[in-house]
N, C-alpha and C positions, 0 to 999 in steps of 0.2 A: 504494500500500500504506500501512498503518497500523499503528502500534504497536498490538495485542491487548489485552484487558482481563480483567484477572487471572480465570479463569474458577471460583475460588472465589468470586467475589464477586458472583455473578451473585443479584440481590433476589428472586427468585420461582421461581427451580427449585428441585429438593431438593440436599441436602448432596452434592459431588464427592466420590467416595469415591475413595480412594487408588489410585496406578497398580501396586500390587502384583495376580500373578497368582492368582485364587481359585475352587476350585471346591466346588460342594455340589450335593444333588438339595433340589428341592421340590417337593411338589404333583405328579409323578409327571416332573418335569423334571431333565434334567441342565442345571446354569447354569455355563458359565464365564464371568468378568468380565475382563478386560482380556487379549484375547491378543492377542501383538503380530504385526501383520501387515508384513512387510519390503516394501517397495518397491523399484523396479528404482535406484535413487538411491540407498538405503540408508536412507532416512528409515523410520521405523516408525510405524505409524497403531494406534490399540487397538480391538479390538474384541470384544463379547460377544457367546457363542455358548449356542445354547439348547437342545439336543436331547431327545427322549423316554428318560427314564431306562431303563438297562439296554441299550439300542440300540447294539449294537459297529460295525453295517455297512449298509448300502444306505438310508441316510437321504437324501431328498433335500431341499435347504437352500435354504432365501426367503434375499434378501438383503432386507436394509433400510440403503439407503445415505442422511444428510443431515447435516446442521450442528448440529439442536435438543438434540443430546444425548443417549447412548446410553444415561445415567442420568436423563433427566428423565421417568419415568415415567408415565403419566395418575394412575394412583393410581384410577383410574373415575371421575372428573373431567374433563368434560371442556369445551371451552369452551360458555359459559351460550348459550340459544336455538339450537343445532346440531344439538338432536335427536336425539342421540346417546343411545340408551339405557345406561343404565351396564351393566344389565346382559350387554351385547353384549361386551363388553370386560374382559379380568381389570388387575389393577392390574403388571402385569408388559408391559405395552404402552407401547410410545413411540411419540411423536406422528407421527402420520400414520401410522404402521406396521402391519405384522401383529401380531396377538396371539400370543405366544410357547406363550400353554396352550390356543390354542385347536385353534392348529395341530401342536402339537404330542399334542396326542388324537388326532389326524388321521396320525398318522405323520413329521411333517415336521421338522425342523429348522429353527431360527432365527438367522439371521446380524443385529446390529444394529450399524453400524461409525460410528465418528466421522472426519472424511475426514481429510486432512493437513490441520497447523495448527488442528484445532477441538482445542475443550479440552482434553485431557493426549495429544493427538496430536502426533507430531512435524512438521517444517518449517511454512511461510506456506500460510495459506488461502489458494488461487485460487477466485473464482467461477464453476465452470464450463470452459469452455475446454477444449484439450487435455492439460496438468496433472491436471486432476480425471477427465479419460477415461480417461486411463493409469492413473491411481493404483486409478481402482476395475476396470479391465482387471486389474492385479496383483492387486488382493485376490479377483477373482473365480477367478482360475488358483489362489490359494494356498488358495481354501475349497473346490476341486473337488479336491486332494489330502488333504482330512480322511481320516483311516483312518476315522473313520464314517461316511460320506458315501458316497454312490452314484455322486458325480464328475459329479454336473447341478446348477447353480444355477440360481436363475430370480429376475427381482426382480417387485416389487410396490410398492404404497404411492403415496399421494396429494401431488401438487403439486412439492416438489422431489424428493421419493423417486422421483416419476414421471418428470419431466425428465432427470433423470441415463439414466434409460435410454436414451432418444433418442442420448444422449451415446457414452456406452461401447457401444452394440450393433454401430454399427459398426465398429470396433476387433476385436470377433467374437472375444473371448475363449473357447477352448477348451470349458467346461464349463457357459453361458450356455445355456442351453435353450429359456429362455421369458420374455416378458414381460407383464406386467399392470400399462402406463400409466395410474395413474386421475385422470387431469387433472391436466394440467401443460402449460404454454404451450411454443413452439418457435420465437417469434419474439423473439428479445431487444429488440427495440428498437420493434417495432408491439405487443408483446401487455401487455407488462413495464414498459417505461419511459415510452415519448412515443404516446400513442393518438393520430393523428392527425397528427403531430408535435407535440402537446401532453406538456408535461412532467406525466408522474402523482405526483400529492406527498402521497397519503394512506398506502399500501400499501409503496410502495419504499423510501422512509427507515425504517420499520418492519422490513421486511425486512433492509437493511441494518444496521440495529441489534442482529437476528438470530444476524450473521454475523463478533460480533467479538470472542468468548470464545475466547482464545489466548494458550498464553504464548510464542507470538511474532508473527508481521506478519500481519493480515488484509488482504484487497484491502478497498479503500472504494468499493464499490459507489455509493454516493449523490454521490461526488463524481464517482466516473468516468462516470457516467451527464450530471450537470450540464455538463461538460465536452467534454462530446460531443453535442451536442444536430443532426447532423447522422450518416448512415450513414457511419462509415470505417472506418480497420482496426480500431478499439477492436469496433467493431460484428461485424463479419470474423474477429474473435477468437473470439467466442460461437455465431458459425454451425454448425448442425447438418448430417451428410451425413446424412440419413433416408431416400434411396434404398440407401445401405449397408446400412440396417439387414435383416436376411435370417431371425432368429429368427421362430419363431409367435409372435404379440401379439393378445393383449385387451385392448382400448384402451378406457375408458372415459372422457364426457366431461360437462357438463350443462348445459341452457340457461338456467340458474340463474348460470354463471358470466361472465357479462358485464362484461369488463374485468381479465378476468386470462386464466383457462386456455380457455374454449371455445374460441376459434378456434384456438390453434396443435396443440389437441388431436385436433380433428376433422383440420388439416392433416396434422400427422403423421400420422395413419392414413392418408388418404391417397396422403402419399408413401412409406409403407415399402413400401421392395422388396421384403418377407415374402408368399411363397405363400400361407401359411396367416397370417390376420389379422380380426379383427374387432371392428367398433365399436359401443359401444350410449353411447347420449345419452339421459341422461335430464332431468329437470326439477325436480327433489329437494337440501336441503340435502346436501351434496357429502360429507362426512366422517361422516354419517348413513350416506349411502347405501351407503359403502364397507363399513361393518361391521355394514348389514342381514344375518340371516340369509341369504335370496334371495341378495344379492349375494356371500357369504361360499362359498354352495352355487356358484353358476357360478366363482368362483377357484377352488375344490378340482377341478371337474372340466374345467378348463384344463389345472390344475396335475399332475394326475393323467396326464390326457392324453398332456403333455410330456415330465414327470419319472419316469412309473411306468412309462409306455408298457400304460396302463391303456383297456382300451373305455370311452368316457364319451358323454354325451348331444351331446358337444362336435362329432361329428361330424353332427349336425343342426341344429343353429345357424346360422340365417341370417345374410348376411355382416351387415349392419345391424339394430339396433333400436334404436328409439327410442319415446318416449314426446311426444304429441300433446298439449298441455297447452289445461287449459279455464280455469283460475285455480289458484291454492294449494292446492296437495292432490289437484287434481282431473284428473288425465290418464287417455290410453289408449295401452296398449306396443302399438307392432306391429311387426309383421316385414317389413322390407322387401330388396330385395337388391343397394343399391346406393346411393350417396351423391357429390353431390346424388341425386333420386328423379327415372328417366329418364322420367314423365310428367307434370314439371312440365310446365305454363302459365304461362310468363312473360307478365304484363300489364305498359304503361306503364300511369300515371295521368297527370293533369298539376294541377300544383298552383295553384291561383285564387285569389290576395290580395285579390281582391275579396269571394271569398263566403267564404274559408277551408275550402274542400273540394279534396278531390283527384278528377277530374272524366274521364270517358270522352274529352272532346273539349276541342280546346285552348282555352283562355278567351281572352278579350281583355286586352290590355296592361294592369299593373296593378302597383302598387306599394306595399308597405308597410313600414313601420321599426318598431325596438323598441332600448331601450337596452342597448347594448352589454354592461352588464357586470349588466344584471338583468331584462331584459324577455326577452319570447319572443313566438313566434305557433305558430300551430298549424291541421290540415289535417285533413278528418274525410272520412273514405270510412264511408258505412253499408251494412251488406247488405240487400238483400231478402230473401236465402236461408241456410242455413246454408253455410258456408267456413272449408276450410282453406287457410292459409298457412305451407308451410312449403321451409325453404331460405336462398341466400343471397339478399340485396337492397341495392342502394343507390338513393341519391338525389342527383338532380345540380340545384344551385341554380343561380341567377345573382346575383351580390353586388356589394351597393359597403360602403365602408368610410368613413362619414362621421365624423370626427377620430379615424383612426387609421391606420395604413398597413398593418396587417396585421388577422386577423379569426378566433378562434377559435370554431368553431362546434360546440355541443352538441348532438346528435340524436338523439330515443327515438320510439318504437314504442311507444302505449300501446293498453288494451284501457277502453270504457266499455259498461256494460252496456243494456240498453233501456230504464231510466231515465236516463242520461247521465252514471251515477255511475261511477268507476272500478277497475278489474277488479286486484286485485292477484296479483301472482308470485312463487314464491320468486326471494330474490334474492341474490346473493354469501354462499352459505351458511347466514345465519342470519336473511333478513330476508324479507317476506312480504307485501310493498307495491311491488317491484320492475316494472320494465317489460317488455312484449315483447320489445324488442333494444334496443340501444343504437348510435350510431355517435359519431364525434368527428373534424374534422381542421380542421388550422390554414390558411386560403387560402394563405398565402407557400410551405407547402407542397405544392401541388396536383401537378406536375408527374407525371403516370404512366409507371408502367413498361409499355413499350407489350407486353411481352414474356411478363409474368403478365395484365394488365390482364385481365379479362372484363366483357362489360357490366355482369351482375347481380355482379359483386366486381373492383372497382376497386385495383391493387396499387399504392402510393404512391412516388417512388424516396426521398426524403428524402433528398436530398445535394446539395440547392442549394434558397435562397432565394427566391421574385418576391415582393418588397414590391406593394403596391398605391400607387398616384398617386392624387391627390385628383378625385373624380368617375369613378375607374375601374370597371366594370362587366366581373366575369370570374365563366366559370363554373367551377365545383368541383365533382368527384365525392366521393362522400361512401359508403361501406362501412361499410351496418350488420351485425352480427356474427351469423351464423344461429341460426334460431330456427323453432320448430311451434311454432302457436298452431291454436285452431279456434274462430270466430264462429258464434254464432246467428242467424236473423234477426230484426233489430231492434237487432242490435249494431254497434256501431262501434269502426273503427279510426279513430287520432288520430296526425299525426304532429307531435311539436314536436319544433319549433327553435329554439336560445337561444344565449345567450353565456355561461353559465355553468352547473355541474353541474347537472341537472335534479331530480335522486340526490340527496339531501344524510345525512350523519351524522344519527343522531339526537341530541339533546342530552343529553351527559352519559353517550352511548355508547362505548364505546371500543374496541369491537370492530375489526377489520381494516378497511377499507372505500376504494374507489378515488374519488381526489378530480384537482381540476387546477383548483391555487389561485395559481398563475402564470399568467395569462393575458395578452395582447397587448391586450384591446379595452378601447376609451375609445368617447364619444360617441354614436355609432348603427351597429348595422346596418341595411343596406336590401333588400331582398329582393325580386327581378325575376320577374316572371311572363309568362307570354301574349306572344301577337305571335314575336316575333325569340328569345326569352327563354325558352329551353325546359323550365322548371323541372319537374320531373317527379321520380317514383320507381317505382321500375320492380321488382315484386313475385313472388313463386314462390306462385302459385296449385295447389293440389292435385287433379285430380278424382280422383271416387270410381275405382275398380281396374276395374268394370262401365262406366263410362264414359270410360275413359281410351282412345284406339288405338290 
C-alpha cells in the first residue's frame, strides 16, 4: 500500500466538487451527487445516482462501478483517434460508462460509484481482490433497495467497469440481474502484467498511476506486480471464480485488443456458469464501438430482456458473433454458435530458416540468428486460394541463447497484400497499422500446465525459472492470442519473431499503449528448424459452412 495523492490535485480532470449531498433535475434527469453508500465494515463509499425525472418506482439501474472518477466527466471529449463520435455521448458521461441521458430516455437509471479509498470515498483502495467484490456486492444490495428502483441492477461499461463484474457476480448479490462485460481481461498476471512472463511496462504503470487519488492508502499496483514476477499468493489474491458466475451476460470483446483484454475476455465467456450468455468479438476501436448506436440498441434489448422482463430480439441471438476482418475498416459479422468454431481445421506448418516460409513438409536442418535485442526473422505462408483463419494458434520454436541465459521472445501475425506491402488492423483502440495477433513468452519461463495446456493454446505455469546453459537448445511453446482474419489469393501470411516489441509507440504519442522495455536478451538469438527441431505453428483454418462435415 501507499500513501494517496490529494485527489484535489489531480492536473487534468475537472474541479472535485465537494462531498456534500445535492440534488436537482436537468435535461429531463433526476441527478443526485454524493450519496453515501454504507459498507458491511462501516466504511462509506459516494456515489451519484441518475434517474429519469419524475420516476417515483420500477426504474431499473446500470451500475457503473471504477477508480476514474464519478466526476470526471467526458464533457464529449473524448480520447483523440478513438473514434468516438461526440455526438454518441452527452457530457454527463464518465469514462468508460453508460450515458446517464441516454439511458435515461430509455427509462433507466444510472448508478456511477467511486469504490473504497478512490477520491472522497472512505477506507484504502484494494485493486481488485475480495475487498473490492464485497464492497461492490454491498452497494449492489443497497441500490436494489432504492424506493425508485425496481430492485434489479445490472452492470455494464468497458475495461475495469467490465472486470469488476467477473469479480462480484459470483458473490450473487440479490438484485444483480444482468451483465454486459465489454472487454476487460480475467487473467491478472498472463493478460495484465507479464505477457509471457515478460514484465508489460507501457500500460501498467499508467494504470497504476490511475489508481492513486485518495485521501488515504492506495494498493501500489506497479510495485506489487515488480515484486512478484512469478504466480503466488499475490497472484491467488486476484483470481477470478467465473464458473460462479450464474447471471445472463453479454460479453463483449475485440480483436483489436491485443495485449490487454481479448483473451481473458473471450475466456471469461467461456467459463461462466450463466445458462443464458453471449459473446460477440469484434474488430473495431473498443470504446467507439461501445457507444455505437448498433451497439447501444443490442445493450437496451439485453437490458430490457433482464431488467423489464420485456420480449426482445435477445431471444434470437446466436450464442456467438463475430466479425471476420479483411484490414481496417473492413470486416464481415457472422453468426456462429459456438467458440472456438466446431469446424475448425487445425493445420501444422513447419517453419524453414533456410527459405523463411512456413512449409506443408518438414525442411531440412537449418539455422539462423538475429540480435537479441533488435533483429528478427520472419516466415511467409502465401495462399493460392482465398482463406480464412480464425481461432486460437500457437507456435512452438526451438532456441538457443547465444550471450544470454534466458530469451524473450516477440511474436506477431502479420497480413501483406499481393504486392508484399503490409495489410494494417485496428489496433489497441486507436491505432490502424496493428497486426493479426500477437504472442510473447520468456524461455526460462516455458514450463506448461499440462492441465489447461491444449495444442492450439499453450497455458504457461509461471512459478518457476529454467535458465538456459550456454549452447543449450530447448523448445518453447508460444500462444498467440485469437484472432479472424480472411486472405485472398495472392496474399500472404508473415510470421515474425524478434526480441523486442515489434508494436512500437509512435513518437511523441502518448496515448495508452502495451510495451516490454525490460527484457532479459543480450547477444543473439538462434533459431532451430528441420530434422530433430520441430519448429512449426500450428493454425485454425476455416472452411466454408457448404464445405465443412
Amino acid at each position: 500500500m501507499r500513501a494517496g495523492t490529494d485527489p484535489h490535485t489531480h492536473p487534468t480532470k475537472p474541479p472535485l466538487p465537494p462531498a456534500d449531498h445535492v440534488q436537482w433535475n436537468e435535461r429531463g434527469l433526476t441527478i443526485e451527487r454524493n450519496c453515501r453508500i454504507p459498507l458491511r465494515d462501516g466504511v462509506e463509499i459516494f456515489c451519484d445516482l441518475y434517474r429519469p425525472e419524475g420516476a417515483a418506482s420500477d426504474v431499473p439501474l446500470l451500475l457503473a462501478w471504477g477508480p476514474y472518477g464519478k466526476h470526471a466527466l467526458t464533457n464529449k471529449v473524448f480520447w483523440p483517434r478513438s473514434g468516438v463520435d461526440p455526438e454518441w455521448l452527452s457530457d454527463l458521461t464518465a469514462f468508460e460508462a453508460p450515458d446517464p441521458l441516454w439511458w435515461g430516455r430509455q427509462g433507466y437509471g444510472v448508478a456511477v460509484a467511486d469504490p473504497r479509498g478512490a477520491w472522497l470515498s472512505g477506507g484504502d483502495f484494494h485493486h481488485n481482490g475480495i475487498q473490492e467484490a464485497e464492497d461492490c456486492a454491498d452497494a449492489i444490495e443497497w441500490l436494489g433497495r432504492l424506493p425508485w428502483g425496481n430492485g434489479r441492477v445490472g452492470m455494464t461499461g468497458v475495461s475495469y467497469l467490465a472486470a469488476i463484474q467477473y469479480l462480484v457476480a459470483p458473490l450473487r448479490p440479490g438484485p444483480l440481474a444482468a451483465l454486459n462485460p465489454w472487454e476487460g481481461f480475467s487473467d491478472w498476471y498472463r493478460e495484465f502484467a507479464y505477457h509471457g512472463g515478460i514484465l508489460e511496462t507501457g500500460f501498467l504503470p499508467r494504470a497504476n498511476d490511475n489508481i492513486q487519488w485518495s485521501l488515504n492508502r492506495t494498493e501500489d499496483t506497479w510495485a506489487n506486480v515488480r515484486a512478484h514476477p512469478l504466480i503466488d499468493a499475490y497472484w491467488e489474491s486476484k483470481a477470478l471464480d467465473l464458473e460462479g458466475i450464474c447471471q445472463p451476460a453479454y460479453v463483449v470483446a475485440s480483436w483489436s485488443d491485443q495485449g490487454l483484454h481479448l483473451r481473458g475476455t473471450i475466456e471469461a465467456w467461456r467459463r461462466m456458469g450463466s445458462a443464458e450468455k453471449w459473446l460477440e468479438v469484434h474488430g473495431q476501436k473498443k470504446w467507439a464501438h461501445y457507444y455505437r448506436p448498433e451497439s447501444r440498441a443490442r445493450q437496451l434489448a439485453f437490458f430490457d430482456r433482464y431488467m423489464r422482463d420485456r420480449p426482445t430480439q435477445v431471444a434470437a441471438w446466436p450464442p456467438v458473433r463475430i466479425e471476420v476482418r479483411e484490414r481496417h475498416g473492413v470486416a464481415e459479422e457472422r453468426a456462429e454458435g459456438e467458440w472456438p468454431l466446431a469446424r475448425t481445421a487445425y493445420r501444422r506448418l513447419w517453419l524453414d530458416a533456410t527459405s523463411g516460409r512456413m512449409t506443408e513438409a518438414g525442411p531440412a536442418p537449418a539455422a539462423l540468428r538475429y540480435d537479441a535485442r533488435a533483429g528478427s526473422a520472419h516466415f511467409d505462408l502465401r495462399f493460392d486460394a482465398d482463406t480464412e483463419i480464425t481461432g486460437h494458434a500457437s507456435v512452438r520454436l526451438w532456441v538457443e541463447a547465444d550471450g544470454s541465459d534466458d530469451m524473450d521472445l516477440f511474436v506477431a501475425l502479420q497480413k501483406l497484400d499481393a504486392a508484399g506491402d503490409p495489410v494494417g488492423f485496428t489496433f489497441y483502440a486507436f491505432y490502424e497499422n496493428g497486426p493479426v495477433a500477437l504472442g510473447w513468452q520468456r524461455v526460462s519461463h516455458r514450463a506448461l500446465d499440462p492441465e489447461r495446456t491444449l495444442p492450439e493454446r499453450p497455458v504457461h505455469l509461471h512459478t518457476a525459472e529454467e535458465r538456459l546453459s550456454p549452447g543449450e537448445r530447448v523448445p518453447v511453446e508460444i500462444e498467440l492470442w485469437p484472432f479472424s482474419a480472411r486472405f485472398a489469393a495472392g496474399e500472404t501470411l508473415r510470421l515474425v519473431i524478434a526480441g523486442a516489441d515489434i508494436y512500437r509507440r509512435e513518437e511523441g504519442v502518448m496515448l495508452p499503449f502495451p510495451l516490454h522495455e525490460e527484457t532479459r536478451n543480450a547477444g543473439a538469438h538462434v533459431l532451430h528448424t528441420g530434422g530433430a527441431f520441430d519448429a512449426s505453428i500450428l493454425l485454425p483454418f476455416i472452411p466454408d459452412r457448404k464445405e465443412a462435415p
